[in-house]
N, C-alpha and C positions, 0 to 999 in steps of 0.2 A: 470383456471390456465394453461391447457394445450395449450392456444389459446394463451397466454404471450409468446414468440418467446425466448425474452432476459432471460427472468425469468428462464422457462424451461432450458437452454442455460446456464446459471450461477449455476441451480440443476446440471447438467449434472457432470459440471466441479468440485463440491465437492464431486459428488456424486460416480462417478467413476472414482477414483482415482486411480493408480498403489500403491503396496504393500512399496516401499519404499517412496511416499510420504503421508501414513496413518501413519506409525512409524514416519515419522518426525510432524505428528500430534499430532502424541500419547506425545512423547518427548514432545513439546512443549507447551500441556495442562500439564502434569505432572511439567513442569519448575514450570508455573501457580503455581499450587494447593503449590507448595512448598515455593513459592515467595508471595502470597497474605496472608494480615494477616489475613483475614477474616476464609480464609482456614486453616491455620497452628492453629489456634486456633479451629476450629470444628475438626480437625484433632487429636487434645491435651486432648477434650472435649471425644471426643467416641473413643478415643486409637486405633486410625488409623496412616497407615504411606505407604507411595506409594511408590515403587521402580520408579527410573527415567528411568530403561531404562528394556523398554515391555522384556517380557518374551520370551524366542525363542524355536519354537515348530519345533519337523522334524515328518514330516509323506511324506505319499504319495496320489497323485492328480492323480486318475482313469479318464481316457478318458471318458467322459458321451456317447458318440456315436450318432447315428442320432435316433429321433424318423418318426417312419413308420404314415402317415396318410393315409385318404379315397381316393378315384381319385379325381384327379384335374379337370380342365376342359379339359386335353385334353383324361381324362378317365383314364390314368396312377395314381398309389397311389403316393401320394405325401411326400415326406423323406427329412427332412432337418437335420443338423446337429445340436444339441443340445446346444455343447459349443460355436459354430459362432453365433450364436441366439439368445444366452441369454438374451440379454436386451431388443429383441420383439418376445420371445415367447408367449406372452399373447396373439399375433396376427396371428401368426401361426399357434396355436391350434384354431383356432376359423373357426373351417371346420369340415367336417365330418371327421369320426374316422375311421380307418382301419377296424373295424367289430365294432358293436354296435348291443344293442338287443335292440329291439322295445319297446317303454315306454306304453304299452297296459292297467293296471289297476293302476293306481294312483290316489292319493285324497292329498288335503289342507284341514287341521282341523284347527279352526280360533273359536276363542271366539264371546260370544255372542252379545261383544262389537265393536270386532275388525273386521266387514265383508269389510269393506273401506280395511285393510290390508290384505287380505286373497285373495282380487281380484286383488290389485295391485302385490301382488307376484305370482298370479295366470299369469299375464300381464307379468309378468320380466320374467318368466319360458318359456312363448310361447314363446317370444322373439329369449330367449335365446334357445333352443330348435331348433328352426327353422335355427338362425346364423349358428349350427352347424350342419345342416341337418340330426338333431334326428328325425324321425318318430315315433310319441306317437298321442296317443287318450287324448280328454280334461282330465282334471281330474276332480273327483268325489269334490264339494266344500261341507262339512261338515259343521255346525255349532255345535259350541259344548256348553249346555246346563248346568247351574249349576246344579249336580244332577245326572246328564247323567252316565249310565255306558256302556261299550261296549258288 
């Protein structure tokens, strides 16, 4: 899906949208439901009834501020801004952390059936471990036995 250029590209554009063209969504799924008979009748059936025009809420919108990571490559910690980022922080966080404690004793406990998935998640953790330059020791793989007590 992500390798889809257009596709992704046409998500984008529904998907982040500014707040006054999700209300003129909202309105216009709302016309819908009020307009189709199929609705006004489920609507009649479980004693529902939709206001057409969304609800208006006031609050306030705190500044998220920047999160602090590990050194970069130039050995400096690396800090970006939280709200600029927002649709690739998945990618920014994928470094090391400003302090981290060493993953030193850990274990997979995996059924007696399930070792094919115990290794494969064993495999996703290294992975992922390493992407983020965690420093940890293998972990302990458990089989767990019907019967077994700790």
């Amino acid at each position: 899906m992500r390798a889809n250029f257009n596709l992704m590209k046409d998500l984008a554009q529904i998907v982040h949208t500014n707040a006054e063209a999700k209300i003129k969504e909202i309105k216009n799924l709302m016309a819908h439901f009020k307009s189709n008979a199929k609705c006004v009748e489920k609507q009649k059936l479980w004693h529902l009834q939709f206001n057409e025009n969304p609800q208006e809420l006031r609050g306030f919108k705190y500044e998220a501020g920047n999160l602090m990571m590990g050194p970069g490559s130039s050995g400096a910690p690396v800090s970006f801004d939280i709200e600029k980022n927002a649709r690739e922080i998945d990618r920014k966080i994928q470094g090391k952390m400003f302090t981290q404690t060493e993953l030193k004793t850990w274990g997979i406990f995996y059924g007696d059936k399930d070792a094919q998935v115990g290794n494969q998640f064993k495999s996703t953790m290294e992975e992922c471990l390493k992407t983020c330059g965690y420093a940890n020791n293998p972990p302990n793989m458990v089989q767990v036995k019907p019967g077994m007590q700790a």
